[in-house]
C-alpha positions in Angstrom: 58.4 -1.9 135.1 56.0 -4.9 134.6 53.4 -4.7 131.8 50.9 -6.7 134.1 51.9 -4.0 136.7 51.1 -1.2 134.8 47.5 -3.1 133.9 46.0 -3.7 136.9 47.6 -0.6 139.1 44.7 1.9 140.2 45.7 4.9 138.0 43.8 6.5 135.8 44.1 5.4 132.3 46.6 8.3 130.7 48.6 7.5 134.1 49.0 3.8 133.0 49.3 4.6 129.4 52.0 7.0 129.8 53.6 4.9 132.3 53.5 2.1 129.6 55.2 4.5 127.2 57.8 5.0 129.7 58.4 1.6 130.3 58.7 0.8 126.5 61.1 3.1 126.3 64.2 1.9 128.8 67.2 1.4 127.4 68.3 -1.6 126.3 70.4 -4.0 129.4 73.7 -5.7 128.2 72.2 -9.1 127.4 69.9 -7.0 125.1 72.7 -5.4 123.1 75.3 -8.7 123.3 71.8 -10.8 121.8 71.0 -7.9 119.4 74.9 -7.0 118.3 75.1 -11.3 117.2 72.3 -10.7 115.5 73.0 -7.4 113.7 76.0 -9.0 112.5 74.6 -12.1 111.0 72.4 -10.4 109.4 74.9 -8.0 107.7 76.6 -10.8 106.6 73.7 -12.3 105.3 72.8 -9.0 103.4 76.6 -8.8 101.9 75.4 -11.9 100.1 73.3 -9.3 97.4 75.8 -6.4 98.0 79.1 -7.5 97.7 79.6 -8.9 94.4 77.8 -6.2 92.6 81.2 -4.2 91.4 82.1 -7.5 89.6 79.0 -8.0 87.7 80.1 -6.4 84.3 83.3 -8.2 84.4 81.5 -11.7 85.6 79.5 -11.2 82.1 82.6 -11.4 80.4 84.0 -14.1 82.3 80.7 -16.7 82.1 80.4 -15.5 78.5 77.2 -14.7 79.6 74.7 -11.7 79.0 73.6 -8.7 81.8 70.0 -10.5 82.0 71.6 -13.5 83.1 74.0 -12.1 85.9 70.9 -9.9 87.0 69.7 -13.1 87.7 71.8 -13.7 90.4 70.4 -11.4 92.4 66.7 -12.9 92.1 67.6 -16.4 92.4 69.6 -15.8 95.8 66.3 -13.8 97.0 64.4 -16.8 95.4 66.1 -18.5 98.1 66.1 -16.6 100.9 61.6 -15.8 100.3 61.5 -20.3 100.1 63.7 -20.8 103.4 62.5 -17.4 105.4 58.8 -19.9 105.2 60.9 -22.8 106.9 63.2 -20.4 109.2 60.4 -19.2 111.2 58.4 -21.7 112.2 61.5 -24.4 112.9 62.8 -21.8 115.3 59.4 -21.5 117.1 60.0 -25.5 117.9 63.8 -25.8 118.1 64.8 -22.6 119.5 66.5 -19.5 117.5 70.4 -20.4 117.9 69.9 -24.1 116.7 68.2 -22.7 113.5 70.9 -19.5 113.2 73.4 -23.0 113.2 71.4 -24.6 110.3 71.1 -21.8 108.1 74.5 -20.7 108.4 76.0 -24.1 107.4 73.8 -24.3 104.5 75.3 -20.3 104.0 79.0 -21.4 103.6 78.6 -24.5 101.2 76.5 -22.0 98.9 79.5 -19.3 99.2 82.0 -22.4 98.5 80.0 -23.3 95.2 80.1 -19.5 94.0 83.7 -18.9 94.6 84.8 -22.1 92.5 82.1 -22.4 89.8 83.3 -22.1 86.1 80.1 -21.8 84.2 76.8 -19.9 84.6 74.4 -22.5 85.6 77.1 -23.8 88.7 77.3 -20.1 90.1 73.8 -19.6 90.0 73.0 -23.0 92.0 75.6 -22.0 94.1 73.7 -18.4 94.8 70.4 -20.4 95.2 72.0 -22.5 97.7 73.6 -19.4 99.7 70.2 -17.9 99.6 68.5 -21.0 101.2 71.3 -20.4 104.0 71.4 -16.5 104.5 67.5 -15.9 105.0 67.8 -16.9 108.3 70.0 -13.9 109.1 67.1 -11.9 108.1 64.5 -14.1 109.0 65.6 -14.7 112.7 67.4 -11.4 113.1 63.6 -9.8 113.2 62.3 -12.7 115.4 65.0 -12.0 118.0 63.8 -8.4 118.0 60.6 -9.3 118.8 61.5 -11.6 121.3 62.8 -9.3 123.4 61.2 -5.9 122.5 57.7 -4.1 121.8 56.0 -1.3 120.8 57.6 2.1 120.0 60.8 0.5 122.1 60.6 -1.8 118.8 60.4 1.4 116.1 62.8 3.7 118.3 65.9 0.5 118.7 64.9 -0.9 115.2 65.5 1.8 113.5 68.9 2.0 115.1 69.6 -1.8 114.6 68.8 -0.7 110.6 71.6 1.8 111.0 74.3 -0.6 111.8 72.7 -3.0 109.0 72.5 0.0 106.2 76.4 0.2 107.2 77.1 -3.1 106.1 75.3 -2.7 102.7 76.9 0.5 102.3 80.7 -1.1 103.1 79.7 -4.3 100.9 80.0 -3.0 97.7 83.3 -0.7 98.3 85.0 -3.5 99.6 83.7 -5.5 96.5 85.2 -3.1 94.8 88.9 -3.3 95.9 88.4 -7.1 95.5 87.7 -6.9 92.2 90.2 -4.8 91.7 92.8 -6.5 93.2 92.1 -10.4 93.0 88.7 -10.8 90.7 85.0 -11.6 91.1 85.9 -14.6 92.8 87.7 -13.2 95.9 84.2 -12.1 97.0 83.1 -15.3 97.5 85.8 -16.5 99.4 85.7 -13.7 101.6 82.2 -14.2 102.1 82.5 -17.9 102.8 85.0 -17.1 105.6 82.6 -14.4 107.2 79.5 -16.9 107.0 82.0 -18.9 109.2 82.6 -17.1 111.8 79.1 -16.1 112.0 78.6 -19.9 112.6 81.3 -19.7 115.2 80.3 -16.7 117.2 76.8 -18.1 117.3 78.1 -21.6 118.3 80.2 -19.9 121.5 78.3 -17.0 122.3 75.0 -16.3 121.1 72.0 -17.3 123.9 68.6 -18.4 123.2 66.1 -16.0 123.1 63.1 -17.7 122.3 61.4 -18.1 126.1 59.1 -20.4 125.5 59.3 -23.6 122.6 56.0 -24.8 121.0 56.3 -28.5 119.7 53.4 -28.1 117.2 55.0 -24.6 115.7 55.8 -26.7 112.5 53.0 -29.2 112.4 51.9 -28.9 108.9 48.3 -28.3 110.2 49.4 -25.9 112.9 51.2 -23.9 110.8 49.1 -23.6 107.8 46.3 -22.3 110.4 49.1 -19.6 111.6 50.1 -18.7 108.2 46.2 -18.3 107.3 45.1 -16.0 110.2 47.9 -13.5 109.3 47.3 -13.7 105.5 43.1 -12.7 106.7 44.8 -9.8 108.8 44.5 -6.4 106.9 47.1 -4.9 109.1 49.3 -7.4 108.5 48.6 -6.9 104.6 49.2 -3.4 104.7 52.3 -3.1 106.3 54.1 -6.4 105.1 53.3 -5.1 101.4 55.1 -1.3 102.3 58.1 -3.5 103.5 58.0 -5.6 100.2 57.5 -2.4 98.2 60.3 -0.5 99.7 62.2 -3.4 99.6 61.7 -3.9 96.0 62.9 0.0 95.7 65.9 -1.6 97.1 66.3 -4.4 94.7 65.9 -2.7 91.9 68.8 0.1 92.5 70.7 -3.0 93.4 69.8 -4.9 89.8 70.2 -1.7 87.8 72.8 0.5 89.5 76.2 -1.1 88.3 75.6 -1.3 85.1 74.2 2.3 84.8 77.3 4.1 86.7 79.8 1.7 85.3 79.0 1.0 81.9 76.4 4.6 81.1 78.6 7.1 83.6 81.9 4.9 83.0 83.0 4.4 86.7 85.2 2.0 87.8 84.4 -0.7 90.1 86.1 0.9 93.2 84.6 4.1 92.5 81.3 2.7 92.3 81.7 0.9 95.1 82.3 3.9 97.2 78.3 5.3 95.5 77.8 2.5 98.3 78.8 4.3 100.9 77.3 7.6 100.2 74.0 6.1 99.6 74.2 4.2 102.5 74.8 7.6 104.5 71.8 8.8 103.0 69.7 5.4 104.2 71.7 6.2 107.6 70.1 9.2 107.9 66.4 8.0 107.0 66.6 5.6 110.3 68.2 7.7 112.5 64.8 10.2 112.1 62.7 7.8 111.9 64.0 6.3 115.3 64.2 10.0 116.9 60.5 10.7 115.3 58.9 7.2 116.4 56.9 8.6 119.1 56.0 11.6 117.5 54.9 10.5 114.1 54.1 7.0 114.8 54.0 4.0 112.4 51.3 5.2 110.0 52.9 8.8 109.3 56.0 7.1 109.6 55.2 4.6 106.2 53.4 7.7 104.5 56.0 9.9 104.8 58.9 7.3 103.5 56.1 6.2 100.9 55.8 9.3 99.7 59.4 10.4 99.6 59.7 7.5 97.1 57.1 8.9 95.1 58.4 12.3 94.4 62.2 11.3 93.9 60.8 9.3 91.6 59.2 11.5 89.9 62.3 14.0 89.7 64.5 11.3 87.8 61.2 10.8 85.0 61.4 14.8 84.8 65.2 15.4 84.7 65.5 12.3 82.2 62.9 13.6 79.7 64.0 17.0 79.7 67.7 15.4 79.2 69.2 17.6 82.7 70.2 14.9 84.6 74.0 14.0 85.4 75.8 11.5 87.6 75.6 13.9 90.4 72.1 14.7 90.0 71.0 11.1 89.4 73.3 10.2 93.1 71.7 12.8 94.7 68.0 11.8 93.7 69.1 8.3 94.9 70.2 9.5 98.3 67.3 11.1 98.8 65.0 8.3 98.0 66.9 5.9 100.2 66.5 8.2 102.9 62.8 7.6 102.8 63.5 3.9 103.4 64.2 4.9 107.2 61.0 5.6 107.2 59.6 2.8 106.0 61.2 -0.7 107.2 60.7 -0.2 111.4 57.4 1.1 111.0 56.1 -2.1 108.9 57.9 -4.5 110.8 56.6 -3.0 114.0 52.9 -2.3 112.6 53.1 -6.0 110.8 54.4 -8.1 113.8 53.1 -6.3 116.7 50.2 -8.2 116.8 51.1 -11.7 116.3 54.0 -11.4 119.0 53.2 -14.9 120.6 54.2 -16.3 116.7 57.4 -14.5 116.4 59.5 -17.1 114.6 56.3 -18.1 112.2 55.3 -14.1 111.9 59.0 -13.2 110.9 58.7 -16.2 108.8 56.2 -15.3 106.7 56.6 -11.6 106.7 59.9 -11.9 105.4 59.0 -14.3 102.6 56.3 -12.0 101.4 58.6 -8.9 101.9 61.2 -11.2 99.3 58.2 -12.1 97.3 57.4 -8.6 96.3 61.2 -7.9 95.5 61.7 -11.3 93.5 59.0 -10.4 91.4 60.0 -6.7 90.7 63.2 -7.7 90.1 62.5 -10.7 87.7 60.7 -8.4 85.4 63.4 -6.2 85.1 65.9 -8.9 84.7 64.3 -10.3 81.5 63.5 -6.9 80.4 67.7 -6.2 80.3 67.8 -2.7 81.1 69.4 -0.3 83.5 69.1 3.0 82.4 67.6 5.8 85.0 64.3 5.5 83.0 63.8 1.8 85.4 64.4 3.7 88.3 62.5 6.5 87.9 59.1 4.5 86.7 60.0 1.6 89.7 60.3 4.3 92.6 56.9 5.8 91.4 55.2 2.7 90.4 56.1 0.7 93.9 55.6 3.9 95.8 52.0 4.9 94.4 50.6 1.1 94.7 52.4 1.0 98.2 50.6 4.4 99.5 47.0 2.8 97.7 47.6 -1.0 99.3 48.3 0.8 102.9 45.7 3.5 102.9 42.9 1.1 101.9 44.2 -2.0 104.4 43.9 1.3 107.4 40.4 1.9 105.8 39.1 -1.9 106.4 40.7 -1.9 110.4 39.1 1.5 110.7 42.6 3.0 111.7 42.6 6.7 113.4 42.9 9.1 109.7 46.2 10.1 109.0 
């Protein structure tokens, strides 16, 4: 049913709201799943770029002669350059149309994997990751404009949550297959198998991908132009508040990513594959997090929704400080605390894209844009300090989860007091 229908059609107003609900809420038609499966899977692609390599980091310290700090590093720098492009990604796509820029970033994507999987020294693999940063942000960057190109409201909660299902499975599969190819052929092999997949991505895009972007506006990256864009949302406090939950929770993310394998293989003495397969059961637990938050959208809506994953974060938290003080925490205790902070990420990530980007849906590539970068921001930083820091015992995890979590709940509750949100 027509929006404008729905507006001006003589009902009462909880006839035409609830008829608006309804009409949010149709399923999705098969040039919405064929846009929004291309998309999904460029962006899991993209996200395999800070996953997959992961079981290979311990080994990769041997093999650059290098030190943990340094190989942490390579996570920051590649989200270094995925929060720089994301800035770029956005508003270039608002001018030229999303499949021409998907093309540009993913070429960019494959000579960065190409430098990775040949470099012999430190400082060549970690240009190479800044360079396949610089390409994969526009999986992620793009991926949420498409989204918002084609849906709305609690239509964009219920299917984004779902679309973050088929994403969490690729970070969950990333690092097991990581594993194996560790295992079997050495850190390099990940890089050539990502270089191939960043490939076909360009292919499939090429041949098959339509554009979604209705309607092209030749100023979107006029320096001007787009500084004013960039400057209302940045005055927005709903913007604020929701775009710093996404960086928070994203930064929970980050961090488990810096710290985890060199806490379960080098403190719990797991092998590469075996960590790997953590991946998967973590992942389940992240699964599990989106699925309810998709089935609760309606119910709970966005505010409840980033309170409740928020706050999940907190306590879990919490538990690791506890159980590693009083010296009662083992592998499967730790894992289990994990799982149940990544389920409260579900919670989190739909609901702040959705409350974040809602209302700036006429700038969806420039609104992705610059919600993304900030959303990498937050995680570059977290993750920087940690690097130089060196460590990756459960004491960083427990202290980041509570940290992120209590500033997160504090940033979001005051930005809903300045808009004068409904209490929650």
């Amino acid at each position: 049913m027509n929006v404008q229908f729905i507006l001006y059609y003589p009902f009462s107003t909880k006839q035409k709201e609830t008829a608006m609900a309804q009409s949010e809420m149709e399923p999705l038609t098969l040039w919405d799943i064929r846009v929004l499966s291309i998309a999904v899977f460029i962006a899991v692609v993209c996200s395999f770029g800070i996953d997959m390599h992961l079981p290979s980091l311990p080994s990769m310290v041997t093999a650059f002669h290098s030190t943990t700090g340094m190989l942490q590093t390579s996570i920051t720098i590649y989200l270094l350059g995925m929060l720089i492009a994301q800035l770029v990604y956005g508003p270039l796509s608002d001018k030229l149309g999303r499949r021409k820029v998907f093309l540009i970033g993913l070429g960019v994507a494959i000579v960065g994997s190409i430098i990775c999987s040949v470099s012999s020294t430190i400082d060549v693999f970690l240009a190479g990751r800044l360079v396949q940063g610089l390409g994969a942000a526009v999986g992620m960057s793009l991926g949420r404009s498409v989204v918002v190109d084609i849906m709305s409201g609690p239509k964009m909660v219920r299917y984004g949550s779902y679309i973050g299902v088929f994403i969490t499975i690729g970070t969950m599969v990333a690092p097991m297959i990581g594993g194996y190819l560790q295992h079997w052929f050495g850190w390099q092999a990940n890089f050539i198998v990502l270089t191939l997949l960043f490939v076909m991505c360009f292919i499939i895009t090429l041949t098959a991908l339509p554009e979604t972007l209705k309607t092209q506006n030749p100023l979107a990256f006029h320096p001007k132009h787009l500084l004013n864009n960039y400057w209302t949302m940045l005055k927005s406090p709903t913007f604020l508040g929701f775009t710093l939950c996404s960086g928070l929770g994203m930064a929970t993310v980050m961090v488990y990513t810096a710290v985890s394998p060199f806490l379960f293989q080098i403190q719990y003495h797991l092998s590469p594959v075996f960590y790997g397969w953590l991946g998967m059961i973590i992942g389940g637990a992240g699964i599990t997090g989106k699925l309810l938050s998709g089935a609760l959208a309606t119910r709970l809506g966005i505010h409840k929704g980033i309170v409740t994953g928020m706050s999940i974060f907190l306590i879990m938290g919490a538990a690791l400080l506890i159980g590693q003080l009083l010296g009662a925490l083992t592998v499967v205790s730790v894992l289990v605390l994990i799982c149940l902070a990544t389920l409260g990420q579900g919670f989190i990530f739909a609901n702040a894209m959705t409350g974040a980007m809602s209302p700036f849906r006429h700038l969806g590539g420039t609104v992705g844009a610059l919600y993304g970068s900030m959303q990498y921001w937050i995680s570059f930083f977290v993750v920087s300090i940690i690097s130089l820091m060196q460590v990756h015992g459960v004491m960083v995890l427990g202290v980041s989860y509570v940290v992120l979590a209590a500033v997160g709940l504090v940033g979001f509750m005051t930005a809903n007091m300045i808009t004068n949100k409904e209490p929650l």
